[in-house]
C-alpha positions as CSV (number, residue, x, y, z in Angstrom):
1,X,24.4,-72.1,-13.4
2,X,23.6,-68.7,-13.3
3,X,23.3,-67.2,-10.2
4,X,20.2,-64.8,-11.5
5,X,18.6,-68.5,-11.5
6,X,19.3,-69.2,-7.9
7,X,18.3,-65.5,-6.8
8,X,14.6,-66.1,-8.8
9,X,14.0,-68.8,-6.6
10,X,15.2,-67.0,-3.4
11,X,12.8,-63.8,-4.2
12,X,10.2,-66.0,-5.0
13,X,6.4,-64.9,-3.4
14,X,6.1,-66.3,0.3
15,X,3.0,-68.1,-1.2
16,X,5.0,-69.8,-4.4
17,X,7.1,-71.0,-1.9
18,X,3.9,-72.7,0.7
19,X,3.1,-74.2,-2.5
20,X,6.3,-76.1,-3.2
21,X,7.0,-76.9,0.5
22,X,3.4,-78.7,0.5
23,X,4.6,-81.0,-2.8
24,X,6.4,-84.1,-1.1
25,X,6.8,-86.0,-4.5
26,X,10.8,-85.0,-5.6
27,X,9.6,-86.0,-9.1
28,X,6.6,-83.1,-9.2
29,X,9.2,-80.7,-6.9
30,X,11.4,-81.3,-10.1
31,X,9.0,-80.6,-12.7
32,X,8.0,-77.5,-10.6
33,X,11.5,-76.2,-10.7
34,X,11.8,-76.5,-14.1
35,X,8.4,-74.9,-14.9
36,X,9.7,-72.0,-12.8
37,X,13.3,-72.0,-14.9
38,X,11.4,-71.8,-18.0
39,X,9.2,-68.8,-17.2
40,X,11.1,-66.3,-15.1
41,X,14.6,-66.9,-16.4
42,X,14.0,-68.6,-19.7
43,X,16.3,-71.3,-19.0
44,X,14.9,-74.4,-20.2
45,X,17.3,-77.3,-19.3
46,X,18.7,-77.9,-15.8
47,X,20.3,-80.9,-14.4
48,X,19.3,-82.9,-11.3
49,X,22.0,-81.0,-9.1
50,X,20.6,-77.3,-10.6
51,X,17.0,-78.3,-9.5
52,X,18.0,-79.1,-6.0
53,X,20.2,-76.1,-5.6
54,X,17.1,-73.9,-7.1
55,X,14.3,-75.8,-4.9
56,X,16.9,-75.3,-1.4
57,X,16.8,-71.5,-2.1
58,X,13.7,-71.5,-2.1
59,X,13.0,-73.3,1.0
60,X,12.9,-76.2,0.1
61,X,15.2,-79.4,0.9
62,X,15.7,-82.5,-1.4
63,X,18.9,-84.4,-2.7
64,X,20.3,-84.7,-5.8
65,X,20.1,-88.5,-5.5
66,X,16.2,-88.2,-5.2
67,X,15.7,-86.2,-7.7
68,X,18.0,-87.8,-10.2
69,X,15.7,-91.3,-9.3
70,X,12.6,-89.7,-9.8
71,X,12.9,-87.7,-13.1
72,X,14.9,-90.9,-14.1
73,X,11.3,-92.6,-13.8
74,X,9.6,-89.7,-15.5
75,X,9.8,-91.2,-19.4
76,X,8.1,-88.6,-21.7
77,X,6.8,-86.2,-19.1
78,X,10.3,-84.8,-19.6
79,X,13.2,-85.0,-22.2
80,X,17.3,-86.1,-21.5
81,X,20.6,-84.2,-23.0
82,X,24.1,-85.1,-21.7
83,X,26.0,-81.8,-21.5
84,X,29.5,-80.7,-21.4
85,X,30.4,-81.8,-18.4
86,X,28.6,-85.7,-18.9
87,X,25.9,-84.8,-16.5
88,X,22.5,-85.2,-18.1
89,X,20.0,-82.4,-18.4
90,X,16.3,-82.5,-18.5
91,X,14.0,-80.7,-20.0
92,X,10.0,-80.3,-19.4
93,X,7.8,-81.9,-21.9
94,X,4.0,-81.1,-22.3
95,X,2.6,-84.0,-20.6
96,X,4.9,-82.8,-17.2
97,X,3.6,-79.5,-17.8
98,X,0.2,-80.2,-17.7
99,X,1.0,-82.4,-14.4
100,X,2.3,-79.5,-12.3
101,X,-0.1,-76.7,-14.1
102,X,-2.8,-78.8,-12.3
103,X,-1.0,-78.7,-8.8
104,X,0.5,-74.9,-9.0
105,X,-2.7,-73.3,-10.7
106,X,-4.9,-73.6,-7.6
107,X,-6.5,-70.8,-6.8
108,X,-6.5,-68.9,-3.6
109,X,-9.9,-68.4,-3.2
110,X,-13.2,-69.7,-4.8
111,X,-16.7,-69.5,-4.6
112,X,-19.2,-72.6,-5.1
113,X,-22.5,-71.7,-6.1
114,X,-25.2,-73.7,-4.6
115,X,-28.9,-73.1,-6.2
116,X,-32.0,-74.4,-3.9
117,X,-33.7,-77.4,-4.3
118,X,-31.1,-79.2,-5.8
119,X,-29.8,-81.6,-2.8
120,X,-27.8,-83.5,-4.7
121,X,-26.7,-81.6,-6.9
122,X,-25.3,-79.7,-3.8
123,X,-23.9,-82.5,-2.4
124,X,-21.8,-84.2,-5.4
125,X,-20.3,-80.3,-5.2
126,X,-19.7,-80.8,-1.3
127,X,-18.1,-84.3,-2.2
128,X,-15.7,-82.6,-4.4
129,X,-14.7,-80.3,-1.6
130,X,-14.7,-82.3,1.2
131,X,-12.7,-85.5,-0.2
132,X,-10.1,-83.0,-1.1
133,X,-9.4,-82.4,2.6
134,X,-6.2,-83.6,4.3
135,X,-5.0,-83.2,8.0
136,X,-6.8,-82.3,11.4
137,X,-10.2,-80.7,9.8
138,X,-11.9,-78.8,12.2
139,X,-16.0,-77.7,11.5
140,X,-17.9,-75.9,13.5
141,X,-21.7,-76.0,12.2
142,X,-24.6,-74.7,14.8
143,X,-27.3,-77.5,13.6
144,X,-26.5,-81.0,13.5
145,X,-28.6,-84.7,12.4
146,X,-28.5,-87.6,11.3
147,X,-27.2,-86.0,7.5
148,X,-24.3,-84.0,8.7
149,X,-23.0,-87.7,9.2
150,X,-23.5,-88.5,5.8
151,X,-21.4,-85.0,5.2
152,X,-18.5,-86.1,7.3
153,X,-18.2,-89.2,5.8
154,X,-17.2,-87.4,2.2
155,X,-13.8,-86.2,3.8
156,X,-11.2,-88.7,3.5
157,X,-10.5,-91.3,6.6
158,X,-7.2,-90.4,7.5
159,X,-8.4,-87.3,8.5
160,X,-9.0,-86.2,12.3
161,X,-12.2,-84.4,12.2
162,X,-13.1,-82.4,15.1
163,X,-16.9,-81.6,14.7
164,X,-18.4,-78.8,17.1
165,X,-22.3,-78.1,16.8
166,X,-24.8,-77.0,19.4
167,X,-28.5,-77.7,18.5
168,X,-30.9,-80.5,17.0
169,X,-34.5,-80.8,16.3
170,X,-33.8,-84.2,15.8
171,X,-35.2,-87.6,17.9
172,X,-32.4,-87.9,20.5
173,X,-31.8,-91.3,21.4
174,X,-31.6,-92.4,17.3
175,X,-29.8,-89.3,16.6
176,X,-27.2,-90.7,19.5
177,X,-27.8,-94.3,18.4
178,X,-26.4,-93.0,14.5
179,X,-23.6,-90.9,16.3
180,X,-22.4,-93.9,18.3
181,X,-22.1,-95.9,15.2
182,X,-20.2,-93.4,13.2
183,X,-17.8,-93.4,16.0
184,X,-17.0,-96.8,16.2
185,X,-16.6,-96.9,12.3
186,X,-14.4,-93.8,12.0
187,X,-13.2,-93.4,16.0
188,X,-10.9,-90.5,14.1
189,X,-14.0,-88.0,14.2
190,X,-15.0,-86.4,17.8
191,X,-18.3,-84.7,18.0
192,X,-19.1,-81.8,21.3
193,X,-21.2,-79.4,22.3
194,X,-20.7,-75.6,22.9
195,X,-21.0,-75.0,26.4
196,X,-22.8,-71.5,25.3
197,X,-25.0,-72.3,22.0
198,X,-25.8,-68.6,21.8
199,X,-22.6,-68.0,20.9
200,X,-22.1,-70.3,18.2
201,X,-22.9,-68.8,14.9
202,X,-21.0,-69.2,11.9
203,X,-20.5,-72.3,10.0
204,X,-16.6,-72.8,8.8
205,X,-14.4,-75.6,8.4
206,X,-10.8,-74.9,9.2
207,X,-7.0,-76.9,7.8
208,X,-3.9,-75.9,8.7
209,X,-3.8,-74.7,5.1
210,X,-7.4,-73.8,4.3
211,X,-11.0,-71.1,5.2
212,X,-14.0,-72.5,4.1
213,X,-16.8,-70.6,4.7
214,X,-20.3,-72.2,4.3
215,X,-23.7,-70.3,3.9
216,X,-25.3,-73.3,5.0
217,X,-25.2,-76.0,7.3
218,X,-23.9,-79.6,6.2
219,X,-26.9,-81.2,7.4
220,X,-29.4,-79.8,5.2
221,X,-26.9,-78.1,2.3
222,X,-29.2,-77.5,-0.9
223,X,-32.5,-76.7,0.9
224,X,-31.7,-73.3,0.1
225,X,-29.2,-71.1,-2.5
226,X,-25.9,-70.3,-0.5
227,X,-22.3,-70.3,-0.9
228,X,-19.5,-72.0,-0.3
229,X,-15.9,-69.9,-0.1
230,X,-12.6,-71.5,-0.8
231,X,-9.7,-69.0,1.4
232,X,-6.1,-70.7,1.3
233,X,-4.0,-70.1,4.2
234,X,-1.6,-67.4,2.2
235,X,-4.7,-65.4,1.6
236,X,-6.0,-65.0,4.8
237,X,-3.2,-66.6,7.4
238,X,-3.7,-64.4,10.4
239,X,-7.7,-64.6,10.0
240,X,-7.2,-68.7,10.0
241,X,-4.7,-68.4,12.6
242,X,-7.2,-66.5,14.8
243,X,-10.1,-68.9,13.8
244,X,-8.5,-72.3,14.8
245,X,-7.6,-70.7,17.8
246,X,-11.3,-69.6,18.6
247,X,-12.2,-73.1,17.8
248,X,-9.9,-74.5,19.9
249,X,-10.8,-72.5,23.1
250,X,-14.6,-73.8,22.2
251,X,-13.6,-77.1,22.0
252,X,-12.2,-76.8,25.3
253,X,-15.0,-76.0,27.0
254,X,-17.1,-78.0,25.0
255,X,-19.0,-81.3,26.4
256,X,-18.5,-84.9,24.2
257,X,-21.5,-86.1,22.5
């Protein structure tokens, strides 16, 4: 293999690297890897032992075995040549292509329009966003009711959600009576109090890999135009780093609702 191979994946972007340390699935890690050949070295067949050695220097640790077991179950997505040496080559077809275009082609940042007076239309867009979520998820939104439940309900269950809020014009004892059944359907999401609701302000959501920032509150989104912005983590790491930390000393002091 040639070693100016080995060094593209080495000096790859800190970011291009995130992004194939996030894929778990060997068989998109493969096609990945030989996306990657293709464009910055023109090489466009590697074997199973070439695409581990390639994906390790860039960070990245899988065997041989797994990927020779996963492109092995890969049919037309990629195409099969025995070299030389008897070890089989593969080759990315268009329908593999289009697989890990999808995955690598995310942006790092985005901006969601949201017009006024369109409440659902706003909230099949917040669906899209929120079901897309994965790991702790951490919100912080000043105004809270009965609808922000219907909000956390779009991001997927085997999240931890972590939900901090500080004011509600809402009846208290059905507001608590909804809260309390959310709770014991989804015991996963915990809801508090600032201690000091004059200092909460902004409304965000925070991942380990992702900003959102929301120019309105989940509880009444498409009342009026706003925004939603989409910040990955490679964008913007020390500001996320600084956020979840902010959040995390509020949540400290918070009080349980």
């Amino acid at each position: 293999m040639k070693k100016s191979l080995l060094n593209t994946f080495s000096s790859l972007e800190q970011h291009q690297k995130e992004q194939l340390a996030d894929i778990e699935s060997p068989l998109l890690l493969s096609f990945a890897a030989l996306k990657l050949a293709k464009e910055a070295c023109g090489i466009e067949e590697l074997t199973s032992e070439h695409i581990a050695a390639c994906l390790e220097c860039a960070g990245v640790a899988v065997s041989k075995r797994s990927i020779k077991n996963a492109l092995a179950r890969a049919y037309n997505r990629v195409s099969r040549k025995l070299n030389a040496d008897g070890e089989t080559s593969f080759k990315l077809m268009i329908k593999g292509q289009r697989e890990i275009d999808a995955l690598l082609g995310k942006k790092l940042m985005s901006v969601v329009y949201i017009k006024s007076n369109e409440p659902r239309t706003a909230r099949m867009k917040l669906s899209d966003i929120l079901s897309s979520l994965r790991g702790e998820v951490r919100i912080c939104d000043p105004y809270y009711g009965i609808r922000t439940l219907d909000s956390l309900d779009l991001v997927p269950r085997a999240c931890e959600i972590r939900f901090i809020t500080c004011k509600t014009n809402e009846t208290g004892r059905r507001l608590q009576g909804a809260i309390n059944d959310f709770k014991r359907e989804r015991p996963q999401v915990s809801f508090r109090q600032v201690a000091r609701p004059n200092e909460l302000h902004d409304r965000y959501i925070l991942t380990n890999q992702l900003l959102l920032i929301l120019g309105h509150g989940l509880k009444d989104i498409g009342g009026k135009e706003s925004f939603i912005i989409s910040l990955d983590k490679n964008l913007v790491p020390d500001l996320l780093k600084k956020l979840i930390s902010a959040f995390n000393e509020k949540w400290r002091q918070g009080n349980p609702l």
